[in-house]
N, C-alpha and C positions, 0 to 999 in steps of 0.2 A: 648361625648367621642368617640374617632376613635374607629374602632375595629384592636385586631391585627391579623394582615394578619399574613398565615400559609407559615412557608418557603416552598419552593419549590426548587426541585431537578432539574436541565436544563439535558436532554438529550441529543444528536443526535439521531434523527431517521434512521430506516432503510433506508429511501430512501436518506438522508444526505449524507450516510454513503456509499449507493451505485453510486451516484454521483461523491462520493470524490475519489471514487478506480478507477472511469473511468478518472477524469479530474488531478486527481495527482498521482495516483499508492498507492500502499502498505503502505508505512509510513503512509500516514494520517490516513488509515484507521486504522492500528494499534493502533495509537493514539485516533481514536475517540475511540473504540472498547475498550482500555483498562480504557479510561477516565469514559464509561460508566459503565461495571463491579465493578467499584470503587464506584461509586455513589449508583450502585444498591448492597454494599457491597457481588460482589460474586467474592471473589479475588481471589481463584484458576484459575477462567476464563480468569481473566484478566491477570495474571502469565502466563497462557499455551497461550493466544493472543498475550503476550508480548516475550515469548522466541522462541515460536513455529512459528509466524509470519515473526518476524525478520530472525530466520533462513531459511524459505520459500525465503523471499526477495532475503537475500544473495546466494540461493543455484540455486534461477532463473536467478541473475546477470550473474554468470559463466556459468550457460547450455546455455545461451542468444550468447555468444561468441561462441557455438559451434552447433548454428543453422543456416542453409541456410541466407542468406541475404534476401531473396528474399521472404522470411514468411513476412506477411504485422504485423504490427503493433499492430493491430486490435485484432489480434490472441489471445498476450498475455494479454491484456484486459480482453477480453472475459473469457477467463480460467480462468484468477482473479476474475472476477464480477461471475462469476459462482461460484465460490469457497467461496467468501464471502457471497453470497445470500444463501447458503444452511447455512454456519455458523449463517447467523440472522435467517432465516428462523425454524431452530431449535432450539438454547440459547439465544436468545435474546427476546424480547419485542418486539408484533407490534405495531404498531399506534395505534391500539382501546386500548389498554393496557395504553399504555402512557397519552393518551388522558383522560381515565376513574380514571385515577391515580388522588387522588388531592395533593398527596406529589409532580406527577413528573410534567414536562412540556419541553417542545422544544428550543431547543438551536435556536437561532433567525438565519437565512439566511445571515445575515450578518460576524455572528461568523462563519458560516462553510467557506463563500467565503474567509475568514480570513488564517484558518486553511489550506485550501486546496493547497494557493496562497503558504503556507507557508512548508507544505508539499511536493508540487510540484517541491520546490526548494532544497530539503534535498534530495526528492528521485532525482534529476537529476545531482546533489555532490555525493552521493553517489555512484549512478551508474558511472558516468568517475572517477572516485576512484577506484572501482574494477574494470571496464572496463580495464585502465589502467596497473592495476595489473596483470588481468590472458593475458593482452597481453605479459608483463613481464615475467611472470612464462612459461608462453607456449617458450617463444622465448629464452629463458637460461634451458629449459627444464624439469622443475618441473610439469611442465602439457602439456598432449600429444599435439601434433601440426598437428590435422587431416587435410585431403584435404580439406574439406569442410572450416574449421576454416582459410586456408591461402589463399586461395579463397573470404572467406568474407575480409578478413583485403585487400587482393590486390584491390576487389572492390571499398570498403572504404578509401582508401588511391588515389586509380583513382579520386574520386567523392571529395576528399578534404576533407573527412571528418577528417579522423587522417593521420599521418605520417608514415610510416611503411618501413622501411629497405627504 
């Protein structure tokens, strides 16, 4: 007779997890984050990852429109993977946790390159979605129209990247 095998819970790991926020941004991680709070049934967590996350995302889109151009890239990475790492680092599970677990076990490498690929594409829709917008709102006046902010858009509009007046 087989024996029966004990289900098992799939995670994403923290390093999954910090991979995902360097090579897709926010959303994915959002999603892993709340996928996991789920599994590990601690749903307030995953409610304040899910509304408190996405508003971070959105609230970075528009300050994004009103920073120098010439900030690299890198920057806002960095502050995210920072920001994220202190959120696993304190409510979440490390690897020796998960590993010593025999309910949980590791989302395979293949599913996060999955998710990220997929991730990557929602947060870069998203982003020329409000991009788009707070160019709108700024230019009919709902939102201020600093030096700095017509400055990047003339840049950007030199460079091809958008069109602008």
């Amino acid at each position: 007779m087989e024996e029966a095998r004990q289900k098992t819970d799939l995670l994403y790991s923290p390093r999954q997890i910090e991979i995902a926020i360097v090579l897709a941004g926010p959303v994915c991680t959002i999603y892993m984050l709340v996928k996991n709070y789920n599994i590990l049934e601690q749903y307030e967590f995953s409610r304040n990852v899910k509304y408190l996350g996405s508003f971070l995302f959105l609230s970075l889109l528009v300050a994004i429109a009103y920073i120098p151009y010439d900030i690299p890239n890198g920057a806002f990475q960095a502050s995210c993977l920072i920001f994220v790492w202190a959120i696993l680092k304190k409510y979440h599970m490390t690897k020796d946790e998960i590993s010593d677990s025999s309910a949980l076990d590791f989302r395979s490498n293949w599913t996060v390159v999955l998710v990220t690929l997929l991730g990557l594409i929602i947060t870069l829709g998203i982003g020329t979605i409000v991009s788009i917008l707070v160019i709108i709102a700024a230019d009919v006046g709902l939102l201020p129209m600093t030096d700095s902010f017509v400055s990047t858009l003339e840049e950007m509009s030199a460079e091809g990247i958008i069109f602008w007046r």
